[in-house]
PyMOL Python script that loads the backbone (N, CA, C, O; Angstrom):
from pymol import cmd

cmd.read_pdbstr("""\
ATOM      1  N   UNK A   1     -59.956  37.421 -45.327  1.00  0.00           N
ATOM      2  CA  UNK A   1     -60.156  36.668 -44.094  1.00  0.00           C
ATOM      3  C   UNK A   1     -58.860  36.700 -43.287  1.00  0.00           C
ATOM      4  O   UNK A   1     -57.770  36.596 -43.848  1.00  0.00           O
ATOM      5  N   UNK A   2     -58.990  36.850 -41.919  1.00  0.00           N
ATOM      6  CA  UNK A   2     -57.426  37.066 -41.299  1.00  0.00           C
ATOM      7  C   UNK A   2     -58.001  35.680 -40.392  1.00  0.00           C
ATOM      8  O   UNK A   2     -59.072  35.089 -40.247  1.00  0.00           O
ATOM      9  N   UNK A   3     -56.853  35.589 -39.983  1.00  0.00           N
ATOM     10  CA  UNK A   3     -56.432  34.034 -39.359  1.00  0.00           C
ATOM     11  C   UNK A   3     -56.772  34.378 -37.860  1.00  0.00           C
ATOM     12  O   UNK A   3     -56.223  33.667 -37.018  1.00  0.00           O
ATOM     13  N   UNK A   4     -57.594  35.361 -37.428  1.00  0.00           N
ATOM     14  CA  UNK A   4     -58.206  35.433 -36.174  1.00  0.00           C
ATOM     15  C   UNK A   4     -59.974  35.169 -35.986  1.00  0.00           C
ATOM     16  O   UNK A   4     -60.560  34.840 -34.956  1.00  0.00           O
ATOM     17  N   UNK A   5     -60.448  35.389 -37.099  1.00  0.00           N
ATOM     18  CA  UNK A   5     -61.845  34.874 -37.545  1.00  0.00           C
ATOM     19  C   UNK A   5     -62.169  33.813 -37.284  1.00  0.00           C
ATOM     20  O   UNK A   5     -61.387  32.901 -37.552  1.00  0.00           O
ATOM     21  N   UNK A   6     -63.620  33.474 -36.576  1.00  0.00           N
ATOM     22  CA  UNK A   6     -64.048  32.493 -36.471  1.00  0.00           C
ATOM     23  C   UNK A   6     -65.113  32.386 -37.327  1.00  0.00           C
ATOM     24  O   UNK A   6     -65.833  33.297 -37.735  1.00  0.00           O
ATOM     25  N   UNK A   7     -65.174  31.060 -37.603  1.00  0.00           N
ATOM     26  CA  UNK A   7     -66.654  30.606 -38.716  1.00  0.00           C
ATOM     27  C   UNK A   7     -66.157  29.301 -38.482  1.00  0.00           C
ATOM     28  O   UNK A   7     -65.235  28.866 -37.793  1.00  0.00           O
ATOM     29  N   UNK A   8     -67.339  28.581 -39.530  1.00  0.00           N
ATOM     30  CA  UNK A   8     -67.921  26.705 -39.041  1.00  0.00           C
ATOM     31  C   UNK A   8     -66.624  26.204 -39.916  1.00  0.00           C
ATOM     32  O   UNK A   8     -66.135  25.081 -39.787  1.00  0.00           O
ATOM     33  N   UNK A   9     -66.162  27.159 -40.784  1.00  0.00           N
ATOM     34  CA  UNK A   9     -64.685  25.940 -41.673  1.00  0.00           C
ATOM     35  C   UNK A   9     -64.326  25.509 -40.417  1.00  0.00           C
ATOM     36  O   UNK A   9     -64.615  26.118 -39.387  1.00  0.00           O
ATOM     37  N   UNK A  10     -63.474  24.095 -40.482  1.00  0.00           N
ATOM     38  CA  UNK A  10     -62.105  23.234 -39.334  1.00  0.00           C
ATOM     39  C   UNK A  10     -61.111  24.805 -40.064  1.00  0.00           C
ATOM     40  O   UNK A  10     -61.197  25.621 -40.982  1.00  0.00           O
ATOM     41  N   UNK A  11     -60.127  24.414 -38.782  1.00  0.00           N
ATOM     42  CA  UNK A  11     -59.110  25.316 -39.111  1.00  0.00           C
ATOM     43  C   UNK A  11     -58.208  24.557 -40.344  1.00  0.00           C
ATOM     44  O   UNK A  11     -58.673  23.754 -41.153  1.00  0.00           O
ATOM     45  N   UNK A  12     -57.168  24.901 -40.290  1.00  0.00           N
ATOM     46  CA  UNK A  12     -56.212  24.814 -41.227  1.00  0.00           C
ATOM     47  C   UNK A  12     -55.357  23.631 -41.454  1.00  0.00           C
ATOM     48  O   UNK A  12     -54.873  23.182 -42.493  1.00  0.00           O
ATOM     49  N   UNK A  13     -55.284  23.192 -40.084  1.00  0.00           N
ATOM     50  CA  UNK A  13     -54.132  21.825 -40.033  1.00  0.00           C
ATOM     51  C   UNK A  13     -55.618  20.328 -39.767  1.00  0.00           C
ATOM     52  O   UNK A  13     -55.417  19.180 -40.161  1.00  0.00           O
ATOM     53  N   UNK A  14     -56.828  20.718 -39.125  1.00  0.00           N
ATOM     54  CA  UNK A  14     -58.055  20.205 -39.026  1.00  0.00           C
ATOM     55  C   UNK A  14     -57.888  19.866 -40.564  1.00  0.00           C
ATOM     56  O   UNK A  14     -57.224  18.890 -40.911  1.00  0.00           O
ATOM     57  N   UNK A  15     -58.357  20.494 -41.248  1.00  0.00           N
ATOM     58  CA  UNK A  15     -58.607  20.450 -42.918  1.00  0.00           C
ATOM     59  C   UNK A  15     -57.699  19.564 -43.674  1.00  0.00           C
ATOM     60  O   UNK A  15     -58.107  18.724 -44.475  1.00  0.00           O
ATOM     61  N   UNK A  16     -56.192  19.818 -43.340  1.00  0.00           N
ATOM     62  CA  UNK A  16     -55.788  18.891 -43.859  1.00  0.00           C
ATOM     63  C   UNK A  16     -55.252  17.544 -43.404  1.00  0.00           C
ATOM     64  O   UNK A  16     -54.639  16.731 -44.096  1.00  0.00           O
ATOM     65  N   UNK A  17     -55.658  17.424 -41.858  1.00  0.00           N
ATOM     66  CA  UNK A  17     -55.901  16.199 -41.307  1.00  0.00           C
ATOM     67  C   UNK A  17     -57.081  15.348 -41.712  1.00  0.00           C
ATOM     68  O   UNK A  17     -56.958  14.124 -41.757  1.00  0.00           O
ATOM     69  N   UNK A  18     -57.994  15.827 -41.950  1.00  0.00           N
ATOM     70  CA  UNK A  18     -59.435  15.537 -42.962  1.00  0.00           C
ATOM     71  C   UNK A  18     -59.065  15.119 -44.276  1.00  0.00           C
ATOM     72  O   UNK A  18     -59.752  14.200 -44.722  1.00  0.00           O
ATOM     73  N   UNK A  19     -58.185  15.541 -44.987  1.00  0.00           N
ATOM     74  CA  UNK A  19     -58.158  15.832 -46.284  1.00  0.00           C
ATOM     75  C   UNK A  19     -57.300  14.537 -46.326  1.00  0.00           C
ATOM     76  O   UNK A  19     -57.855  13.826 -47.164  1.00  0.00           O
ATOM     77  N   UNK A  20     -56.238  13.896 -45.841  1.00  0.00           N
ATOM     78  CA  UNK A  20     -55.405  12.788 -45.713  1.00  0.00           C
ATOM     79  C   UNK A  20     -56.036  11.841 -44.653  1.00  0.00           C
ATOM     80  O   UNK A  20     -55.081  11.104 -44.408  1.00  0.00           O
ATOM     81  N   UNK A  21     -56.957  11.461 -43.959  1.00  0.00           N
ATOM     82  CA  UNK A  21     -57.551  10.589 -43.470  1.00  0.00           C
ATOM     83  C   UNK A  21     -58.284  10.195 -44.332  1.00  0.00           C
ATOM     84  O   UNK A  21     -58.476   9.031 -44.682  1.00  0.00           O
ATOM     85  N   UNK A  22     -58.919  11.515 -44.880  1.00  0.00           N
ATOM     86  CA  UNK A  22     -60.309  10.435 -46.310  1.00  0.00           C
ATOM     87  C   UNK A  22     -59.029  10.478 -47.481  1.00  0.00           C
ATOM     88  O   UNK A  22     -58.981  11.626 -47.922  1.00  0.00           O
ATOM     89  N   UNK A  23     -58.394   9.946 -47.870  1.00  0.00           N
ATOM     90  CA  UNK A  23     -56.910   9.599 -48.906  1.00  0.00           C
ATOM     91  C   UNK A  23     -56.132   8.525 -48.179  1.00  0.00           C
ATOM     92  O   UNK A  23     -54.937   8.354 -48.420  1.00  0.00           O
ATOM     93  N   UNK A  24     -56.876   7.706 -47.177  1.00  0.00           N
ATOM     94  CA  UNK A  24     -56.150   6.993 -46.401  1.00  0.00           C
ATOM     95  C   UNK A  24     -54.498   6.919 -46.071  1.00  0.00           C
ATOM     96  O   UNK A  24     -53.701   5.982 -46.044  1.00  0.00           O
ATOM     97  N   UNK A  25     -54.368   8.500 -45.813  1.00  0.00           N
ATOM     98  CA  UNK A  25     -52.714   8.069 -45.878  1.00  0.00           C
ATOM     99  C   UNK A  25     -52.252   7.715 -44.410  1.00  0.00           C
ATOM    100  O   UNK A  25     -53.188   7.607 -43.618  1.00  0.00           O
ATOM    101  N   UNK A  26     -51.416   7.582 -44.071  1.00  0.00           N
ATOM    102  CA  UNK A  26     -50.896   6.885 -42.930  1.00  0.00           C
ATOM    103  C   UNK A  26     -50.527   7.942 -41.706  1.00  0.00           C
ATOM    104  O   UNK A  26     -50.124   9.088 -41.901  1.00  0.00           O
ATOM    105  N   UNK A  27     -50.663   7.561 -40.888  1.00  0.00           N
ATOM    106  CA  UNK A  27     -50.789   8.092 -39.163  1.00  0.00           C
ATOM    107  C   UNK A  27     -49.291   9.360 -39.762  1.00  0.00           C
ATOM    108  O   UNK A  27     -49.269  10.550 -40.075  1.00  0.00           O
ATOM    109  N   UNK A  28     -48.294   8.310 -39.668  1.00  0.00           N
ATOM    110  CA  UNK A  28     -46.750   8.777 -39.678  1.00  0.00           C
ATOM    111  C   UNK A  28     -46.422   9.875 -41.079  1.00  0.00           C
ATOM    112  O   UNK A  28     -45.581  10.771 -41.149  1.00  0.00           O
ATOM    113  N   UNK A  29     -47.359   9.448 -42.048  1.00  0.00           N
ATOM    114  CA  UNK A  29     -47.399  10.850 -43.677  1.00  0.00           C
ATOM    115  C   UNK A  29     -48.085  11.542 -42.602  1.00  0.00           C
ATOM    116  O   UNK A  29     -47.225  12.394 -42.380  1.00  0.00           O
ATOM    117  N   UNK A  30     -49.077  11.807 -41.719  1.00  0.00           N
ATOM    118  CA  UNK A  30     -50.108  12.970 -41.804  1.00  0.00           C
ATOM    119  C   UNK A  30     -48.954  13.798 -40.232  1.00  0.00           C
ATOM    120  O   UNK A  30     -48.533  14.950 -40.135  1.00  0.00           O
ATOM    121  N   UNK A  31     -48.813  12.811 -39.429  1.00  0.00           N
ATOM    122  CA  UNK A  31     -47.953  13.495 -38.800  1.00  0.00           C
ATOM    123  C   UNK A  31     -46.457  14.526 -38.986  1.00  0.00           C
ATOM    124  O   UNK A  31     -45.997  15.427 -38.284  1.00  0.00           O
ATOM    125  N   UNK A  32     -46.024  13.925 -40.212  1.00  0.00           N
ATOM    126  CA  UNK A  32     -44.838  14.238 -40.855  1.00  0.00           C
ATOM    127  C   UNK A  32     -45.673  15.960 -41.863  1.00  0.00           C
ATOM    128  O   UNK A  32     -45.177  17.083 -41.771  1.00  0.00           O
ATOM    129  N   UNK A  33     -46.485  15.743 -42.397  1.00  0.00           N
ATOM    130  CA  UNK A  33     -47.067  16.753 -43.207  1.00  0.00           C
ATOM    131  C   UNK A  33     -47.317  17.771 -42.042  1.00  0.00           C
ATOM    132  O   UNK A  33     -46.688  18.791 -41.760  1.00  0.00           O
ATOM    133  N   UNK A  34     -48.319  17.254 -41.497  1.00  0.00           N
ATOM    134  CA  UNK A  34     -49.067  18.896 -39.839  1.00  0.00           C
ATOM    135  C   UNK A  34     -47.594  19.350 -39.532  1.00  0.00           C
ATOM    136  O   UNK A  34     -47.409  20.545 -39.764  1.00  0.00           O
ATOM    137  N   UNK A  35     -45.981  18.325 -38.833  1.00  0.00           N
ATOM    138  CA  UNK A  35     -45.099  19.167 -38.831  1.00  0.00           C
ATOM    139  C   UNK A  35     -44.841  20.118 -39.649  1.00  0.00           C
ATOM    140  O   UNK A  35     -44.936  21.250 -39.177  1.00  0.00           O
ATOM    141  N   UNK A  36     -44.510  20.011 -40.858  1.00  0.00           N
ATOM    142  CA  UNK A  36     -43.963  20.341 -41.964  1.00  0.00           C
ATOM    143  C   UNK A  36     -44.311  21.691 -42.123  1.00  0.00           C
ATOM    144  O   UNK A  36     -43.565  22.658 -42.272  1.00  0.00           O
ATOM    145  N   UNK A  37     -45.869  21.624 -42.061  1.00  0.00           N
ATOM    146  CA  UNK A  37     -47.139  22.750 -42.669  1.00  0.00           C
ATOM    147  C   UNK A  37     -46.708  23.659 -41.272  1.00  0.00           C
ATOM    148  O   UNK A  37     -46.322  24.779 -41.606  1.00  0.00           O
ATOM    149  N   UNK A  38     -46.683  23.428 -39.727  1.00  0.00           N
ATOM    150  CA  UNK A  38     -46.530  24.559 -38.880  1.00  0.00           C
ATOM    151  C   UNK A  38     -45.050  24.655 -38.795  1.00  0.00           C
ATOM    152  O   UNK A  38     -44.661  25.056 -37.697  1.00  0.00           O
ATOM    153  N   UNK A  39     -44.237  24.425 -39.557  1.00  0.00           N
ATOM    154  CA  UNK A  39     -42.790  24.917 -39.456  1.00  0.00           C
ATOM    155  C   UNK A  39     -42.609  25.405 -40.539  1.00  0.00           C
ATOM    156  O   UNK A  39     -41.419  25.534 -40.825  1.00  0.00           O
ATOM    157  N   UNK A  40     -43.679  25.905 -41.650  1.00  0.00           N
ATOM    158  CA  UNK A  40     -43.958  26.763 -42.856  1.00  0.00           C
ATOM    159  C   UNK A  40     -44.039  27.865 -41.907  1.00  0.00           C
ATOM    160  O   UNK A  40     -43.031  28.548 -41.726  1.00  0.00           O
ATOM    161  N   UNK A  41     -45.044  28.105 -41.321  1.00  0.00           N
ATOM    162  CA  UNK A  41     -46.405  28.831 -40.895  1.00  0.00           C
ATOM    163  C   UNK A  41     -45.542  29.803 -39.932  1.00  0.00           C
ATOM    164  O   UNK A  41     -45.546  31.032 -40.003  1.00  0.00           O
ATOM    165  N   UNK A  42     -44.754  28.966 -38.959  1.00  0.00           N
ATOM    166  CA  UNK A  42     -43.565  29.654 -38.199  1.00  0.00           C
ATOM    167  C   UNK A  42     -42.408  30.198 -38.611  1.00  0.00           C
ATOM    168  O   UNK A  42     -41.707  30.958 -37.943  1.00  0.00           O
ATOM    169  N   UNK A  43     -42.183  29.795 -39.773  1.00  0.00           N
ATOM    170  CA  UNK A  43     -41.054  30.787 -40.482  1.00  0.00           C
ATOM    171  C   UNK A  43     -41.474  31.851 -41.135  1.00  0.00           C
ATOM    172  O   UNK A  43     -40.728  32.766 -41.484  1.00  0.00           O
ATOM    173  N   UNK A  44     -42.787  31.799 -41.357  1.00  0.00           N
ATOM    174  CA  UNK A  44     -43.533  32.836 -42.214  1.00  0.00           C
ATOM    175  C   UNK A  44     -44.288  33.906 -41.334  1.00  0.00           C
ATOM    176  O   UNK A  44     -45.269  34.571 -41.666  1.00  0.00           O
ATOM    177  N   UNK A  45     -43.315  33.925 -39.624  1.00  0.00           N
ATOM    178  CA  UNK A  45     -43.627  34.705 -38.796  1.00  0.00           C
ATOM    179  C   UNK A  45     -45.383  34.442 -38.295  1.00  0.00           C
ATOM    180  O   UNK A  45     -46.085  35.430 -38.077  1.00  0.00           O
ATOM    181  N   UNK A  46     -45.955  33.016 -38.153  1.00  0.00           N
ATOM    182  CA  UNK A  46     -47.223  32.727 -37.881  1.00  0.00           C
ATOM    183  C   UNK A  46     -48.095  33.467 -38.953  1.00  0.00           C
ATOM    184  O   UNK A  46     -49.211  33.920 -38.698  1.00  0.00           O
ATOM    185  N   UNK A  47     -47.522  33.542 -40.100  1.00  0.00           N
ATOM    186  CA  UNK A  47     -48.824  34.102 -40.991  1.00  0.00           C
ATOM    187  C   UNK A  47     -49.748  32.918 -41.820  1.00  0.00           C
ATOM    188  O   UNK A  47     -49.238  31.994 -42.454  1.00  0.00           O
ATOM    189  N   UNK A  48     -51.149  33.141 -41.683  1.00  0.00           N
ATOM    190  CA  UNK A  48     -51.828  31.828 -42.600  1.00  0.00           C
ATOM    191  C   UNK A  48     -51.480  32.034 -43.909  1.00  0.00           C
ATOM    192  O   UNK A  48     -51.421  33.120 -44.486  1.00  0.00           O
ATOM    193  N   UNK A  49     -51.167  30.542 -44.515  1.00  0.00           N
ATOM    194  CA  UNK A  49     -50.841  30.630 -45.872  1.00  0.00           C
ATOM    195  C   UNK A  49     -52.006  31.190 -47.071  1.00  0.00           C
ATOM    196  O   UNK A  49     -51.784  31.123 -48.280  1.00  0.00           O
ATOM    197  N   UNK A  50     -53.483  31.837 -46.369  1.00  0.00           N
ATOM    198  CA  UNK A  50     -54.183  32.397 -46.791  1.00  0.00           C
ATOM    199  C   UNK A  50     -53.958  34.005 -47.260  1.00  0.00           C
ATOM    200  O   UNK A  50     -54.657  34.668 -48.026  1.00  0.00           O
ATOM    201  N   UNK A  51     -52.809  34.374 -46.573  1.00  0.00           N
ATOM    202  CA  UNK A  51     -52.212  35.713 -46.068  1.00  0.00           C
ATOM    203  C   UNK A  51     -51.216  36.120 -47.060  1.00  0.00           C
ATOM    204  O   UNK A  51     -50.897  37.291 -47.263  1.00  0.00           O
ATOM    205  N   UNK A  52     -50.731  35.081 -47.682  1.00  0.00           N
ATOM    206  CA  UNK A  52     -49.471  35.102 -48.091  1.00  0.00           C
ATOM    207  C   UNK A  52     -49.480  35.084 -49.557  1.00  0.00           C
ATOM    208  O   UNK A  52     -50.408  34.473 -50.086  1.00  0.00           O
ATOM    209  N   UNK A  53     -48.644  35.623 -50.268  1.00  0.00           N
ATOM    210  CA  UNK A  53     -48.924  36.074 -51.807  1.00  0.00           C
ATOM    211  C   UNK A  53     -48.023  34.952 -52.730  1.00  0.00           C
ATOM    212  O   UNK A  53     -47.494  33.971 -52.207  1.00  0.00           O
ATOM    213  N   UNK A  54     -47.932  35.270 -54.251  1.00  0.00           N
ATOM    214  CA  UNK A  54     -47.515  33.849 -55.129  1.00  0.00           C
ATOM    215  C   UNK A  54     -45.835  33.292 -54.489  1.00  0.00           C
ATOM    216  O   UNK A  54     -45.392  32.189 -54.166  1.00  0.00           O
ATOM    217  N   UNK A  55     -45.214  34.786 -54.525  1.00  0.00           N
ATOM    218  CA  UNK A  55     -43.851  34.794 -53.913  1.00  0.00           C
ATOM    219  C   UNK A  55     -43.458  33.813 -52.941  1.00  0.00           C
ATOM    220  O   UNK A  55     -42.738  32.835 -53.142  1.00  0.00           O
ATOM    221  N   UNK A  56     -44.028  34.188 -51.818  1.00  0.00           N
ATOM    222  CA  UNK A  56     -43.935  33.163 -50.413  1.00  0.00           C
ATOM    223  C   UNK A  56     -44.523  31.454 -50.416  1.00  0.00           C
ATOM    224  O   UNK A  56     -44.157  30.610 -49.598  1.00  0.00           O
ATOM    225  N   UNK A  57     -45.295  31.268 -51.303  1.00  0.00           N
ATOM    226  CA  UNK A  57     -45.961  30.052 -51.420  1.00  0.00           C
ATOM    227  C   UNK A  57     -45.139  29.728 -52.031  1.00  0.00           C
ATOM    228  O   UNK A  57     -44.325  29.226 -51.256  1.00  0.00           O
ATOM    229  N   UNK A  58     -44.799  29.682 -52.959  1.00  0.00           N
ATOM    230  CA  UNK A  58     -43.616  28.862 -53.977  1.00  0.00           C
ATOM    231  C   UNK A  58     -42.611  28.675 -53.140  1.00  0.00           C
ATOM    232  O   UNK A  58     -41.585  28.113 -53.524  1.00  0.00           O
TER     233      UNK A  58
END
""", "prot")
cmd.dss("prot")
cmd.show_as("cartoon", "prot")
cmd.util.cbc("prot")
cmd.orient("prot")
């Protein structure tokens, strides 16, 4: 799957805005995490962490 595909999944930062709203975590964790996750995503030259092999994830 490349990160230009569309289908019915939420995207990526959707998903895990979903994923910490139902975990009731707090406005300021979920805001602090979505930064976090697209200043991964941007150092990793905009690649989805779907893209990316054991190396780069760790």
């Amino acid at each position: 799957m490349t990160f230009k595909e569309t289908n019915n999944k939420p995207k990526l930062l959707d998903q895990v805005r979903i994923a910490l709203r139902t975990n009731h975590y707090s406005r300021k964790t979920e805001e602090a995490y979505i930064t976090w996750i697209k200043r991964y995503i941007l150092f990793h030259n905009k690649r989805h962490p779907n893209e990316m092999g054991k190396d780069e994830i760790q």
